[in-house]
BAFISE-525353 format. One record per residue (C-alpha): residue in one letter; x, y, z. Coordinates in steps of 0.25 Angstrom, whole numbers, plus 5000, padded with zeros to 4 digits. Example, Ala and Ser with C-alpha at 12.3 -4.5 7.8 and 13.67 -1.06 7.14 Angstrom:
A504949825031
S505549965029
//
This chain:
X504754565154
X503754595166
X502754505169
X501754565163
X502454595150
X502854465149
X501354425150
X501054525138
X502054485129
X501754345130
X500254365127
X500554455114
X500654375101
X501254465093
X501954465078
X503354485082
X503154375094
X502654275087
X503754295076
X504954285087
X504154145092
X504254095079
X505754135078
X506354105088
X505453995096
X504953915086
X506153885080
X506653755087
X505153685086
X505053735073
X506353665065
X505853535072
X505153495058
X506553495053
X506953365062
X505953295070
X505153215059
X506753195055
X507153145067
X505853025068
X506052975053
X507652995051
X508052875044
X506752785047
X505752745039
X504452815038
X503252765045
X501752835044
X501552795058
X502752875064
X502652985052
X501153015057
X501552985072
X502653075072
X501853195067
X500853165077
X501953165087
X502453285083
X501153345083
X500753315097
X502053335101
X502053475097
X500653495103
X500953445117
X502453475120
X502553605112
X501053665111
X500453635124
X501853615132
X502553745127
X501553825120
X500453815130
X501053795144
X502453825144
X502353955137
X501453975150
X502653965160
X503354105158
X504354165166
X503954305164
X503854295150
X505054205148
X505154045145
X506153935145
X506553825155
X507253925165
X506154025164
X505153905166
X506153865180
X506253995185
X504854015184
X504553905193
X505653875200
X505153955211
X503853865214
X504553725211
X505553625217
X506953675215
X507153535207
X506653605197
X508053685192
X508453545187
X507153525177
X507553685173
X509053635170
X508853515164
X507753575153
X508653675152
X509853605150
X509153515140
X508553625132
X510153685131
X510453545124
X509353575117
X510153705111
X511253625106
X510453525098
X509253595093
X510253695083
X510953565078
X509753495076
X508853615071
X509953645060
X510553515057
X508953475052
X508753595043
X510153585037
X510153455034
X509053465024
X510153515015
X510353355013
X509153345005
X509753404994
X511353374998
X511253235002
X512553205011
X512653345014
X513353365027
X512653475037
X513653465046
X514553585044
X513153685040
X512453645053
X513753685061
X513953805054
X512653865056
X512653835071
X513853885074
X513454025065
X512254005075
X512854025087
X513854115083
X512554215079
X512254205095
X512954295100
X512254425091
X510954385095
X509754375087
X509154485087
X509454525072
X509054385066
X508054345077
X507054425069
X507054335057
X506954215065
X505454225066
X505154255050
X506054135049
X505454045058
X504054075052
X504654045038
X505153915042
X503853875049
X502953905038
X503953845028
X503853715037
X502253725038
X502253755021
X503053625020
X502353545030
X500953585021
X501553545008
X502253415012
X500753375017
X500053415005
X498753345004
X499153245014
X498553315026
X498253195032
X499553175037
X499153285050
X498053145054
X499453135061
X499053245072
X498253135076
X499053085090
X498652955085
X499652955076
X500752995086
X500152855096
X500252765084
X501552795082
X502052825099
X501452685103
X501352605089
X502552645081
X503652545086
X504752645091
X503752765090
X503852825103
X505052845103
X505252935090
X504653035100
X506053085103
X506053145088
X504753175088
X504853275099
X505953345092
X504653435085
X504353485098
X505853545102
X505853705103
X504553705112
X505553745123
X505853855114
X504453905114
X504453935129
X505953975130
X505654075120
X504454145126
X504954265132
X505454305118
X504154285110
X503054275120
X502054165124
X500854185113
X501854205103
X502354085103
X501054005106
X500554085093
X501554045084
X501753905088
X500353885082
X500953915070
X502253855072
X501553705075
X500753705063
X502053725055
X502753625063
X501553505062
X501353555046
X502753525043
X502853395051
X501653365044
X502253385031
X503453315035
X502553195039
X501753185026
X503153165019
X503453055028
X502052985026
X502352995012
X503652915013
X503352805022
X504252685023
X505352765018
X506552825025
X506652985028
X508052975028
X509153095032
X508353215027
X507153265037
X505553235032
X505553405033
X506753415020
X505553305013
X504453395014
X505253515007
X505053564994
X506353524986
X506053674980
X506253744993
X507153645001
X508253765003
X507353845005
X506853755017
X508153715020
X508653875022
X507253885031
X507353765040
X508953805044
X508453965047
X507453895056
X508353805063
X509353905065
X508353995070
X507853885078
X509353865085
X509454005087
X508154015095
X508753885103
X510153945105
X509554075110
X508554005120
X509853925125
X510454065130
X509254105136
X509253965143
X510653975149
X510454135152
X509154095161
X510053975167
X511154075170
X510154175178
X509354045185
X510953995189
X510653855183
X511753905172
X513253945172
X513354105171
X513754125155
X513954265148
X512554315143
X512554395130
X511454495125
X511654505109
X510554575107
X509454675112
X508354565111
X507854525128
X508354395129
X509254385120
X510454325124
X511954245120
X512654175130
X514054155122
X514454025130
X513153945128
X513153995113
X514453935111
X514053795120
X512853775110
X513453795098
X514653685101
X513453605107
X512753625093
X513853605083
X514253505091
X512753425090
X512953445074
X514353365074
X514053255083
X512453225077
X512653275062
X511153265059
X510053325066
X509353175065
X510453135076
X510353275085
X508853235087
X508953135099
X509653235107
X508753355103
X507553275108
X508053245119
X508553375126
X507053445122
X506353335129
X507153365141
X506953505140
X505453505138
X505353405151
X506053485160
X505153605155
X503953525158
X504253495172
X504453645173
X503153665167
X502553575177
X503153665189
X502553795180
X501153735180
X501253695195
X501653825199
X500553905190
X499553805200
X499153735188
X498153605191
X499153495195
X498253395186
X498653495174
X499953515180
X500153365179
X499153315165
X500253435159
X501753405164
X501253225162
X500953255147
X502253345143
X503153245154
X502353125146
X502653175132
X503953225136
X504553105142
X503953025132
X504753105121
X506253095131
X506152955133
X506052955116
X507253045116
X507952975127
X507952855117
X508952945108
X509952975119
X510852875113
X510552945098
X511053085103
X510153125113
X511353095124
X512153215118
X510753295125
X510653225138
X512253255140
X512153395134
X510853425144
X511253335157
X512653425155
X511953565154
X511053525165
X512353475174
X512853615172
X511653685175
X511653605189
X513053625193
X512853775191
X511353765200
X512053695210
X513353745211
X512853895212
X511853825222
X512753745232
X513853915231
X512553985235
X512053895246
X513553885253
X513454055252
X513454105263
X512954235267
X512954345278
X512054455284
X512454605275
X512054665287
X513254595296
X514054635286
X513654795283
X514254865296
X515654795291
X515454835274
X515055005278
X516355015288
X517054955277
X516555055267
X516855155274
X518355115278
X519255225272
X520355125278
X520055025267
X520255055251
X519155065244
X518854945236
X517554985227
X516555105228
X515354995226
X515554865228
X514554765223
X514354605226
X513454525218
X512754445228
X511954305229
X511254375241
X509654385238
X509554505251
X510354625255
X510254565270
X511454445268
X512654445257
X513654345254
X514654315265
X515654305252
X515354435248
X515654505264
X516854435265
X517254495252
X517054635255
X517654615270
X518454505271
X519154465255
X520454545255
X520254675260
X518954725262
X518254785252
X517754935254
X516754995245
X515855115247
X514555025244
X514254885245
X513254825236
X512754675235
X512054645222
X511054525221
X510654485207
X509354395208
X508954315195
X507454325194
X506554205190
X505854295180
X506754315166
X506754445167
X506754555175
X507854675182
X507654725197
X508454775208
X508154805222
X509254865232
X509354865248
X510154975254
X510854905264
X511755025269
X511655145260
X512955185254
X513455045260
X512754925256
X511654895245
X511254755240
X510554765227
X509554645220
X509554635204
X508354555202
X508654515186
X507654385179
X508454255173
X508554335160
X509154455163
X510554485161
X511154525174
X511954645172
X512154665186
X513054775184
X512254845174
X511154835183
X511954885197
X512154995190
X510955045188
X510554995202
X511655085206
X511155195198
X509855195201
X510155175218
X510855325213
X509755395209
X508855345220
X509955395231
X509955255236
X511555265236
X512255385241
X513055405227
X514355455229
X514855555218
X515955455211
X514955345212
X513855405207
X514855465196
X515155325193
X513855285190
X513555395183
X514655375173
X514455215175
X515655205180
X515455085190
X516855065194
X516655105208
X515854975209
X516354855211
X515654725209
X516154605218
X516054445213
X515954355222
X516554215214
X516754095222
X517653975219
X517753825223
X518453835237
X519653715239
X518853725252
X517853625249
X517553465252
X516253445242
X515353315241
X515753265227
X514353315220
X514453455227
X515853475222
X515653445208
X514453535208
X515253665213
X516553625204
X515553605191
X515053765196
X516253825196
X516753765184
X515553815178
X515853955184
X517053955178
X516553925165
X515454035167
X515254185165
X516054255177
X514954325186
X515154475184
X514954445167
X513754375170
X513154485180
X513554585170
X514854645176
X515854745170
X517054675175
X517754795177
X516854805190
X517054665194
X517854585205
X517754435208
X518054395221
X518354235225
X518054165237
X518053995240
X516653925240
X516753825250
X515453725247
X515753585258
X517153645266
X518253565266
X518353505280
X519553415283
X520353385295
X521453495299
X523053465296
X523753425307
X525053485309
X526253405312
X526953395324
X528353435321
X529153335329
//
């Protein structure tokens, strides 16, 4: 998507926009209702000063954090059209302090823990109505069940049953905003509670108030969604809807509250105020509503988890996995081994917790963490747009204010739960870093040499009928960034590795990740014609890289120009795309005996290669056919092992 198509697609409000928004963005923020009054009352008495306080929380919650934060301002920060943490990070690491790539890493990291709690949580709180009318019911082995279906469906795609997401979704929001009405009835009074008054009395009065913040923020979870989503459903599509999202989502809290006002001095027990305020006639019907939606809602996460880890992937802050394309829909994607890691992280939630009332400390907790690591982006976005530096400052101290205030209220449940997020994100974090630095200490101990020293040797060898012929083409991938210096790896595998390795023409490909999501380029530098050539894909964070798919038509297309001196049996091959006169060379390093490393450094590059181990091998993830293919190995010597020599013994 071009700059300037991005820019028309995001101003368009359009029926089939808004409808996807409502689908797939809303969903996470939309099943809150379910949980978060829950989540403040479970098992405790019911006080009119926390019943109006909450509502008023919830109500300036969702204005500040999610309206002005998200809907606002962060939808502002695109990256081409694209959003999301890593879009946000790409966007403006080129202007900022390199420290920030931790900020980028720990949101996302968190907002990955995030996918493995929200499903739990989001389906365990719909299902668990059923124990209104099955006291004693055991949800258990239904939540499981669903969840593992769930993942299972992933590796399809959605494109068939994505388009009844939106009709769904819009149902259940005007089902919530229905019930929400008729729970108030005559009592409008109860919305006096909009009033931020209501929320002081009970932040600053209420013994113990202050910190039932860390449920109450539970209604503004999703609003990361709102921004990852916008390259699917556009800016003013999601700004337009949300106006009618949030009155659903205040009329039902509403409603839920009135109930609560009418029961005061009495104990909500198990079953959520939202299960109160439905009509025993239609309570199925409700109950069949609100899973749809939080399926749909998990889905939407699940989906914005691959996106997550794909954009990590091409950024190199992630280990390289197999990337899947199940369906014909632009980013649209399945990473098989990430699908799998949620749904044991999922299932695996619902068996230790049980009850979405227990799952609540850790869902609040790895949010917070997510939308404080996006506002300290934001602040680097809104410094490099030249916004005023008072503005800069009054904007960043209100989020940082409201958003710390809401961590240290979830910080308090870290003994309740919220510990299984901290571990879960400090651990995904720790892997992300390994990976960063690990690839970061290999490149700056690669050590490279001038091409042009090198190119009398590579067209005598070429040439040398005295030497069998080891490919027709033969192409290195290459870390080089210019045609003018090369790997001395890569030399000394063509002249000095066995027996040197004659081709006809010599090619050095560079693939260069872009900081834009999308995008597919090329440039070439004749270096010798016929001899040498060193070609740049220029491919954005989304793409996939197919880099044999696209040397192909490099090649194809450096035919028809007469760039290349085609002989009859290559260009044959081509023709017939038959490409088994070319030979791609992969260069794979491994941890050398060689080497005396300080404690930290050595347990950084053993973590990296274990985690290359564990990862997709290169020529799957540049888009390889294997039968192309040849690894080659060579030592990577970080801190060489320097000792005194043996000494010989004199033979007496």
């Amino acid at each position: 998507m071009s700059g300037h198509n991005s820019s028309d697609f995001h101003k368009r409000i359009t029926l089939a926009g808004s409808l996807i928004a409502i689908g797939i963005v809303f969903g996470d923020i939309g099943t809150s209702p379910l949980y978060t009054l829950n989540a403040v009352f479970h098992h405790k008495v019911i006080t009119e000063v926390i019943a109006l306080g909450s509502l008023s929380c919830i109500f300036w919650t969702l204005v500040f954090q999610t309206t002005i934060k998200y809907v606002l301002i962060t939808l502002q920060a695109d990256n081409k059209g694209e959003g999301g943490i890593f879009s946000l990070y790409a966007l403006v690491r080129r202007y900022s302090g390199k420290w920030l790539v931790f900020i980028a890493m720990a949101g996302g990291a968190f907002l990955m823990a995030d996918g493995i709690i929200t499903p739990p949580m989001s389906v365990s709180s719909a299902v668990e109505g059923v124990q209104a009318v099955v006291p004693g019911f055991d949800t258990v082995p239904v939540i499981v069940g669903i969840l593992i279906l769930l993942f299972m469906f992933q590796q399809f795609g959605t494109d068939k049953i994505g388009k009844v997401f939106g009709p769904v979704m819009i149902i259940w929001f005007g089902f919530i905003g229905g019930i929400g009405v008729m729970a108030i009835g005559n009592n409008w009074e109860v919305l006096r509670a909009l009033n931020p008054y209501y929320a002081y009395q009970m932040l600053v009065n209420e013994p113990k108030g202050f910190w039932l913040l860390g449920s109450i923020f539970l209604c503004t979870t999703g609003a990361e969604a709102l921004y990852s989503d916008m390259g699917h459903c556009g800016r003013n599509n999601i700004r337009f809807t949300w106006i009618f999202i949030k009155v659903a989502l205040i009329l039902c809290y509403a409603g839920q509250t009135t109930w609560l006002l009418d029961h005061v001095g009495e104990e909500v027990g198990g079953l959520s105020p939202f299960y109160h305020i439905v009509p025993k006639s239609i309570f199925w019907l409700a109950l069949g509503i609100a899973t749809m939606a939080t399926i749909i809602a998990s889905q939407a996460l699940i989906s914005g988890c691959f996106t997550l880890i794909n954009e990590a992937i091409r950024l190199n802050i992630w280990p390289k996995h197999m990337v899947l394309f199940p369906s014909n829909v632009k980013g649209q994607l399945y990473i098989p081994a990430i699908n799998w890691f949620l749904m044991c992280g999922c299932v695996g939630m619902v068996l230790y917790f049980k009850e979405s009332t227990k799952m609540e400390a850790a869902f609040g907790l790895s949010v917070t963490l997510t939308m404080l690591m996006s506002t300290i982006l934001i602040n680097a976005y809104l410094r490099i747009k030249r916004v005023p530096f008072i503005f800069n400052i009054i904007i960043t101290g209100i989020f940082l204010a409201i958003e710390l205030s809401f961590l240290s209220a979830n910080l308090l449940k870290v003994k309740e739960g919220g510990w299984i997020t901290l571990i879960l994100g400090l651990s995904l974090f720790a892997v992300m870093y390994i990976w960063w630095r690990g690839r970061q200490i290999k490149s700056n101990i690669q050590s490279f040499v001038k091409l042009s020293e090198y190119l009398p040797l590579l067209t005598k060898l070429s040439t040398d009928e005295n030497l069998p012929k080891y490919a027709t083409n033969l192409v290195y991938l290459t870390t080089s960034d210019s045609e003018k210096k090369i790997e001395k790896t890569v030399m000394d595998s063509i002249l000095k590795f066995g027996l040197p390795k004659r081709a006809d023409i010599y090619w050095f490909v560079h693939v260069n990740i872009l900081d834009v999501p999308y995008g597919q380029e090329y440039s070439v530098d004749t270096v010798i014609r016929n001899d040498v050539y060193y070609i740049q894909l220029d491919l954005g964070f989304r793409e996939d890289p197919r880099i044999g798919y696209y040397f192909k038509q490099v090649v194809n297309d450096m035919l028809e120009n007469n760039e290349v001196d085609a002989e009859e049996s290559f260009e044959q091959a081509y023709q017939q795309n038959r490409i088994g006169d070319f030979k791609f060379m992969i260069m794979d390093s491994f941890l050398s005996y060689d080497n005396r490393m300080p404690f930290w450094k050595n347990f950084i590059m053993k973590g990296y290669y274990n985690l290359r181990y564990l990862s997709v091998k290169d020529y799957i993830n540049f888009g390889l056919d294997k039968s192309h293919i040849e690894t080659e190995q060579y030592p990577l010597v970080v801190v060489p092992f320097a000792e005194n020599k043996l000494e010989r013994k004199v033979q007496m």
